[in-house]
VOGU-3710 file (C-alpha; in Angstrom, 3 decimals, decimal comma):
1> xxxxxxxxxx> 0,000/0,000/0,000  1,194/3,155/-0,973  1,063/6,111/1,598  -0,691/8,957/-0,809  -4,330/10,099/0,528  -7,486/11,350/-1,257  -9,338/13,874/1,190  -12,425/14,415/-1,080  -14,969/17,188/0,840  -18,729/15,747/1,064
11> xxxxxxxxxx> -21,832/17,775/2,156  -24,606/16,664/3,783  -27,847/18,451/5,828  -28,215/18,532/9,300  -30,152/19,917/12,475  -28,858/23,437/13,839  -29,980/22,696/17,118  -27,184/23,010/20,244  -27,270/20,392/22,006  -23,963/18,790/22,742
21> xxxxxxxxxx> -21,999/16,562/20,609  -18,659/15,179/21,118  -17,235/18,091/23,231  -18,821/20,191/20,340  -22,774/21,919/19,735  -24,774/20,349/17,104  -24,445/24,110/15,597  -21,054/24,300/15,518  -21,071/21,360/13,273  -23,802/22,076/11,429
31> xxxxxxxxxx> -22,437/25,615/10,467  -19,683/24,538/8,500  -16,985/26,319/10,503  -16,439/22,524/12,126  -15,818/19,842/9,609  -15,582/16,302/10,308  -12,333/14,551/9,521  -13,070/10,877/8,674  -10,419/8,201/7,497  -9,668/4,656/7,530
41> xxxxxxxxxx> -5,971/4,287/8,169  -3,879/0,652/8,817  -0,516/2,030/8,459  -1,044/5,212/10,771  0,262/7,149/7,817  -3,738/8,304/6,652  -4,164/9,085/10,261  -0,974/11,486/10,605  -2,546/13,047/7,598  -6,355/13,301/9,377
51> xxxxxxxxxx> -4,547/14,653/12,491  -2,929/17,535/10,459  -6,186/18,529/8,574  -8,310/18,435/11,835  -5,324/20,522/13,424  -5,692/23,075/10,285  -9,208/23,082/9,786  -10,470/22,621/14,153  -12,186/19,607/12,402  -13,381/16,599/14,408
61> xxxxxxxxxx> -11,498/13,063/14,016  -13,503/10,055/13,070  -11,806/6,653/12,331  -13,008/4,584/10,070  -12,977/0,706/10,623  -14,340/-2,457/8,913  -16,791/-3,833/11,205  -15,677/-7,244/11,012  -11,542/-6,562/11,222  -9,233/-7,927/9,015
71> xxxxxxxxxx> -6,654/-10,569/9,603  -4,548/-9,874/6,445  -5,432/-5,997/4,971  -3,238/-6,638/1,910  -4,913/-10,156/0,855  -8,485/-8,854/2,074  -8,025/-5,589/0,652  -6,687/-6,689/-2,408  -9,642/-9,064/-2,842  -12,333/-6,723/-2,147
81> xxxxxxxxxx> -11,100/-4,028/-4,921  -11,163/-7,838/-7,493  -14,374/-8,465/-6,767  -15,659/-4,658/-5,862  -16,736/-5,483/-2,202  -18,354/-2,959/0,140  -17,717/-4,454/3,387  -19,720/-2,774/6,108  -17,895/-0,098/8,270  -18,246/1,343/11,188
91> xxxxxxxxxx> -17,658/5,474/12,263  -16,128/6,533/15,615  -18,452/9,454/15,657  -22,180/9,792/16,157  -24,827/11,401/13,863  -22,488/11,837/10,885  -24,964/13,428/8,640  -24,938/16,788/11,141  -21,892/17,839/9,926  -21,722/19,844/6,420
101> xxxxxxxxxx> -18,147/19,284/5,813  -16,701/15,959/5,713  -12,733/15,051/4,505  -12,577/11,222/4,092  -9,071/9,614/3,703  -8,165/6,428/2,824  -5,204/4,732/1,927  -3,871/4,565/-2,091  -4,002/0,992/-3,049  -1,656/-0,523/-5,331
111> xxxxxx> -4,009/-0,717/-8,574  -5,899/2,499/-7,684  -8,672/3,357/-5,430  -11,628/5,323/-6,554  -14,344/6,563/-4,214  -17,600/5,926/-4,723
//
């Protein structure tokens, strides 16, 4: 696995109501002054790069994981990109869609990783 990210910004709708979320008000999160920073790292290196964006931006840091974990992230990974599996994953942050910013990394594969 190579150690290049894609940080691709999504949007999505939320409440604007205050009450507390993750040391943070729903409306802070909702106004787009607080992004969330979401990425799936194995290495750590994706997650250095998350850190440093949340640091810029005062985003909030949400790791992504596979909700079943895998035993061999090369073979497994390299299998799911063959056979264009979507394994389910889980977020390390609640109520996702109240933020209107969100930076997703993920690690480069060897072949090439598009998001979808």
């Amino acid at each position: 696995m190579g150690a290049a990210v894609l940080f691709a910004s999504l949007a999505a709708c939320g409440d604007t109501s205050s009450s507390e979320k993750n040391g943070k008000t729903q409306e802070e999160t909702t106004s787009g002054s607080v992004p969330l920073v979401a990425y799936f790292s194995y290495s750590g290196n994706t997650e250095e790069v998350a850190q440093q964006i949340a640091d810029r931006t005062g985003g909030t840091m949400a790791q992504i994981e596979r909700a079943v974990p895998y035993d061999d992230v090369n073979a497994e990974g390299e299998e799911e990109l063959n056979s264009n599996a979507r394994p389910e994953i889980t977020v390390s942050v609640d109520n996702v869609d109240e933020y209107e910013t969100i930076f997703v990394g993920y690690p480069k594969m060897e072949q090439g990783f598009t998001c979808v």
